[in-house]
N, CA, C and O of each residue as an XYZ file, in Angstrom:
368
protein
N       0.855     -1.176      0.000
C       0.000      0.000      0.000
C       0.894      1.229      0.000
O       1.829      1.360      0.790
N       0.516      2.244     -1.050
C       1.357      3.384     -0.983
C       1.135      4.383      0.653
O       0.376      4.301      1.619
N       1.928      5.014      0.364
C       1.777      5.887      1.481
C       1.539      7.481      0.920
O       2.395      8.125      0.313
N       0.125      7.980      1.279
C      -0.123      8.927      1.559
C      -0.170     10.629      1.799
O      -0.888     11.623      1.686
N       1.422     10.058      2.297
C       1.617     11.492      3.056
C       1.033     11.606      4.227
O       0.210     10.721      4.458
N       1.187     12.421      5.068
C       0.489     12.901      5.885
C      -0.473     13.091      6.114
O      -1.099     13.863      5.389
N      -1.393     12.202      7.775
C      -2.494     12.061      8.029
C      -3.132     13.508      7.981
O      -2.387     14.424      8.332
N      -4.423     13.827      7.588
C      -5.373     14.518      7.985
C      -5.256     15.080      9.635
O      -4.968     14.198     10.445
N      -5.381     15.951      9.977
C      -5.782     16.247     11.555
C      -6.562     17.604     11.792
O      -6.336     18.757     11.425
N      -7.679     16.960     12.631
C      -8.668     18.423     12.609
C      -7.838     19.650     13.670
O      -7.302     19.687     14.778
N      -8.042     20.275     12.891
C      -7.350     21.588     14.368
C      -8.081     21.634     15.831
O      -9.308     21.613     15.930
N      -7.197     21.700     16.960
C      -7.615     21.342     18.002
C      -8.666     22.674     18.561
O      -8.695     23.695     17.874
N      -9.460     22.592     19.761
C      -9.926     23.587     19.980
C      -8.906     25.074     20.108
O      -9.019     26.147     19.516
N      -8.173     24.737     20.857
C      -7.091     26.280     21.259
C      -6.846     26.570     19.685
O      -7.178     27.719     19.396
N      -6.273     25.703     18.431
C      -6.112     26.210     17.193
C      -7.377     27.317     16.448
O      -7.314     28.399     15.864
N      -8.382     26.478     16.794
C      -9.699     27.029     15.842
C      -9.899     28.390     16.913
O     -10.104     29.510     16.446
N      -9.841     28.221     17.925
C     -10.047     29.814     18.943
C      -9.117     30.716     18.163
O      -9.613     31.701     17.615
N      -7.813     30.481     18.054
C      -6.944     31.615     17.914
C      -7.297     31.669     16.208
O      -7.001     32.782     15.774
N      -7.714     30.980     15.403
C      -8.337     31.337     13.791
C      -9.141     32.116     14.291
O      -9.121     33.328     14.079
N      -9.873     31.590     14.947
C     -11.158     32.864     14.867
C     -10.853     34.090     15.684
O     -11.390     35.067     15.163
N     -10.210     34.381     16.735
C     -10.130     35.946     17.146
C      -9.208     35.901     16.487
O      -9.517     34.860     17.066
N      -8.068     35.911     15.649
C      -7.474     36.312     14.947
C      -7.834     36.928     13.694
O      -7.364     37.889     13.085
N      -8.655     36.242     13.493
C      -9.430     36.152     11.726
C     -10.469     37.486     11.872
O     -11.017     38.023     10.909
N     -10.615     37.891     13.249
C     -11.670     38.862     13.683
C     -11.201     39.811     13.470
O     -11.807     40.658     12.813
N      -9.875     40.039     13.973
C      -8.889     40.967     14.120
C      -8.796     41.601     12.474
O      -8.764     42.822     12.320
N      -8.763     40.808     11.465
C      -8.392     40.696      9.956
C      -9.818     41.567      9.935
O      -9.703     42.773     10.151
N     -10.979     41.102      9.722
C     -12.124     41.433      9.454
C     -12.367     42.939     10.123
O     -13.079     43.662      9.426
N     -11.995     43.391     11.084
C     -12.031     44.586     11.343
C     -10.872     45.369     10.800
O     -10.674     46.377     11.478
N     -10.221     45.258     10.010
C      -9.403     45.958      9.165
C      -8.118     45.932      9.788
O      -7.375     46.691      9.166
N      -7.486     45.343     10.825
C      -6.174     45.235     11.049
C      -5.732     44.298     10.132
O      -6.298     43.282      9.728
N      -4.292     44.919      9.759
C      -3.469     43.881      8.113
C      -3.559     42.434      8.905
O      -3.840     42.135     10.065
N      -3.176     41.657      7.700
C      -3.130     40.019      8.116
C      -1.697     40.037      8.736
O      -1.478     39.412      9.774
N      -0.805     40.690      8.157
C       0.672     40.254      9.076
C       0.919     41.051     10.388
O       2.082     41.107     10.788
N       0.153     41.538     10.942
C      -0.022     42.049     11.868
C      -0.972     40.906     12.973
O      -0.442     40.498     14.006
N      -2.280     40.522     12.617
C      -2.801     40.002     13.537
C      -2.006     38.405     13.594
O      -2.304     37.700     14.558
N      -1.106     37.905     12.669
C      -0.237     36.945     12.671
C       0.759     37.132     13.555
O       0.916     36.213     14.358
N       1.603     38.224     13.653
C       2.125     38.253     14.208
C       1.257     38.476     15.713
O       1.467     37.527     16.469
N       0.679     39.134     16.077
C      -0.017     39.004     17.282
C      -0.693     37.688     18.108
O      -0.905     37.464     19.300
N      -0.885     37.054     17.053
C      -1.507     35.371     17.137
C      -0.065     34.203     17.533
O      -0.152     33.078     18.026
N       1.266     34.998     17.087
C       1.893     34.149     17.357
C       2.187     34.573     18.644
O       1.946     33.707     19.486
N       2.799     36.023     19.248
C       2.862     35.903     20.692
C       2.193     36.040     21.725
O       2.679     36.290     22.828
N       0.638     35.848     21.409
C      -0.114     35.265     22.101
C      -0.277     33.611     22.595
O      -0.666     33.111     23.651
N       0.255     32.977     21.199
C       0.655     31.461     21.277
C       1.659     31.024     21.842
O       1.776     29.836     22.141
N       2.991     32.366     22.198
C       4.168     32.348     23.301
C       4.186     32.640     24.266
O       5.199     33.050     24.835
N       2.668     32.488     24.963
C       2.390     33.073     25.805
C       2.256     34.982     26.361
O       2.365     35.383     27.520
N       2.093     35.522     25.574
C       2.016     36.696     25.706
C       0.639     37.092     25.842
O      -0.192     36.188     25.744
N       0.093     38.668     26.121
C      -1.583     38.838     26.182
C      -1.729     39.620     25.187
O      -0.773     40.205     24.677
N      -3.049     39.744     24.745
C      -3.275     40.650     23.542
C      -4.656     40.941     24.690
O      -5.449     40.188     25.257
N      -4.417     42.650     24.667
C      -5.295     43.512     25.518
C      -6.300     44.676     24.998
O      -5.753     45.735     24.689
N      -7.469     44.609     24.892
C      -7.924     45.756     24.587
C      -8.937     46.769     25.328
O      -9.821     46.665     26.178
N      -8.592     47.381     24.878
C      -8.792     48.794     26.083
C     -10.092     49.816     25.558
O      -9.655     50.946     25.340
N     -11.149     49.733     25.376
C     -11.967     50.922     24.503
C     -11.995     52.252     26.135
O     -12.309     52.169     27.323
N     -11.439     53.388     25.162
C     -11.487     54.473     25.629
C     -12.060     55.831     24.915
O     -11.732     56.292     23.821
N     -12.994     56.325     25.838
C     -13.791     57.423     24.991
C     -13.801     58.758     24.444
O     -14.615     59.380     23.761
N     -11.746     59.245     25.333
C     -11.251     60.318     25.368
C     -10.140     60.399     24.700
O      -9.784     59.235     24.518
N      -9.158     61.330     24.085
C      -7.884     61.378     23.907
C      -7.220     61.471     25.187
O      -6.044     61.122     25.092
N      -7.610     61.867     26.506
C      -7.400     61.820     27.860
C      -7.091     60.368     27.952
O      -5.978     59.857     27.827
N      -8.176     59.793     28.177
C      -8.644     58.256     28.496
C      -7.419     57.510     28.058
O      -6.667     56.885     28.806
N      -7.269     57.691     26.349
C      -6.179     57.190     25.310
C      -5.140     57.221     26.029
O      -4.668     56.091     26.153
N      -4.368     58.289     26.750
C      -3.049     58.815     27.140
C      -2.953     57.944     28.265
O      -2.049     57.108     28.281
N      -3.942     58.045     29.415
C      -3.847     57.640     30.565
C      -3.657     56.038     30.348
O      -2.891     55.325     30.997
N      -4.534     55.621     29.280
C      -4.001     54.115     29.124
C      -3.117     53.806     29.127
O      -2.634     52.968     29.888
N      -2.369     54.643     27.885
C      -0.873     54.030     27.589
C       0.034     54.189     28.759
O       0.704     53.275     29.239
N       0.004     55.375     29.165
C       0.882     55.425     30.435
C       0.539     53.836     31.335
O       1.307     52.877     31.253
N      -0.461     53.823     31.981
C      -0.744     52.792     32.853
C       0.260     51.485     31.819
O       1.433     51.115     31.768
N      -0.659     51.245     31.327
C       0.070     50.071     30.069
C       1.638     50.326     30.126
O       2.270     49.378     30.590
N       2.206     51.176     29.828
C       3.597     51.286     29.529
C       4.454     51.314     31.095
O       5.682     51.343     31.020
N       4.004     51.308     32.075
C       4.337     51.830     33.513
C       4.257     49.915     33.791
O       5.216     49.460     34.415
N       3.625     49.332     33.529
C       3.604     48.336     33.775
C       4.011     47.106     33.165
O       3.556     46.010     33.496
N       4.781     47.273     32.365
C       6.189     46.875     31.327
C       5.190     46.345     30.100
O       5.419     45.213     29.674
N       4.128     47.079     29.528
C       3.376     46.344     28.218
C       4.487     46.708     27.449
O       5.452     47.400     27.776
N       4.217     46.120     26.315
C       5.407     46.691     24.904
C       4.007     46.366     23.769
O       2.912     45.814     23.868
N       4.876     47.144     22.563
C       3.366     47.049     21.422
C       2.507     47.611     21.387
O       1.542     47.258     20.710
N       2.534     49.325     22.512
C       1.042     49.538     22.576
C       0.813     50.169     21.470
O       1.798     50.531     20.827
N      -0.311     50.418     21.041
C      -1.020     51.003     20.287
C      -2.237     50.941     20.119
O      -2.791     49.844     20.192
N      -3.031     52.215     19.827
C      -4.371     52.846     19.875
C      -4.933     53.232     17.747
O      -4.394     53.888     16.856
N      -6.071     52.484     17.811
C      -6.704     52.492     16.633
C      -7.944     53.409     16.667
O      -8.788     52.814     17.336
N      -8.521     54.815     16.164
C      -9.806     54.860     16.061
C     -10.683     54.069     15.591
O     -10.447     53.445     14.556
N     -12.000     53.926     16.336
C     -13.168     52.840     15.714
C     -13.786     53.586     14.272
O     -14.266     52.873     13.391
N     -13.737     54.774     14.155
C     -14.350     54.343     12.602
C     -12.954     54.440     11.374
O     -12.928     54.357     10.146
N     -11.873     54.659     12.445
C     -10.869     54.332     11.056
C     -10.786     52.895     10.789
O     -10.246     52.447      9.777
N     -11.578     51.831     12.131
C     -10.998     50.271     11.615
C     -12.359     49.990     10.689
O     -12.478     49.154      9.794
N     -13.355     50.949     11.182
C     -14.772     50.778     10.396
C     -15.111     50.786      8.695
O     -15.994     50.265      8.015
N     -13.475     51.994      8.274
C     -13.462     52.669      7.173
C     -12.378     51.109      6.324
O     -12.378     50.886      5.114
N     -11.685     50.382      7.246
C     -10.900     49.487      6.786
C      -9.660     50.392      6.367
O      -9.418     50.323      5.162
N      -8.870     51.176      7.057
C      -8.064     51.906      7.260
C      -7.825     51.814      8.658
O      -8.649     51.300      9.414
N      -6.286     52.483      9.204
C      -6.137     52.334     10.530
C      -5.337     53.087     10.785
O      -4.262     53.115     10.187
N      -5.719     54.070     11.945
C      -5.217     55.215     11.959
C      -4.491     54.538     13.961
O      -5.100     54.205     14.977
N      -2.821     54.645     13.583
C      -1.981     53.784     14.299
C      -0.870     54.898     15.370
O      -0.005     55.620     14.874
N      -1.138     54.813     16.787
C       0.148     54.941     17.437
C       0.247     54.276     18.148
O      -0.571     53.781     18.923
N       2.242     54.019     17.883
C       2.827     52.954     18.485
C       3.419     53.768     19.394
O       3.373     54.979     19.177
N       4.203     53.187     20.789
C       4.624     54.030     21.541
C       6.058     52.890     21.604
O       7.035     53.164     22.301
């Protein structure tokens, strides 16, 4: 009997979770090599955090908190720039 190749294997639950908030991430207009890369160091154990804030105040005070508390990566998206499928980006 020939061989195949490589068995079939369904993706496990933790796989199909991180497709789908990842894939979410895509669908709201963040690039694909971006939420890839985010999907992977979340898979290295890292957190992916989000913060909705209603102020440019609010915005600031986040990052500080966030950055005071050794986050790295931050950055703040307006909701109708991810709405417009554009993304209006600061990194700190």
């Amino acid at each position: 009997m020939a061989d195949a190749g490589p068995a079939f294997r369904e993706p496990s639950a933790l796989e199909r979770f991180f497709n789908r908030a990842f894939g979410a991430l895509v669908g709201m207009g963040i690039p694909e090599y971006e939420a890839k890369r985010y999907e992977g160091r979340v898979k290295n154990g890292g957190v992916l955090l989000s913060v909705h804030c209603s102020t440019s105040d609010e915005i600031a005070r986040a990052k500080e908190i966030l950055k005071r508390t050794g986050a790295d990566d931050i950055a703040s998206t307006g909701e109708e720039a991810v709405g417009a499928g554009s993304k209006r980006d600061t990194r700190l």
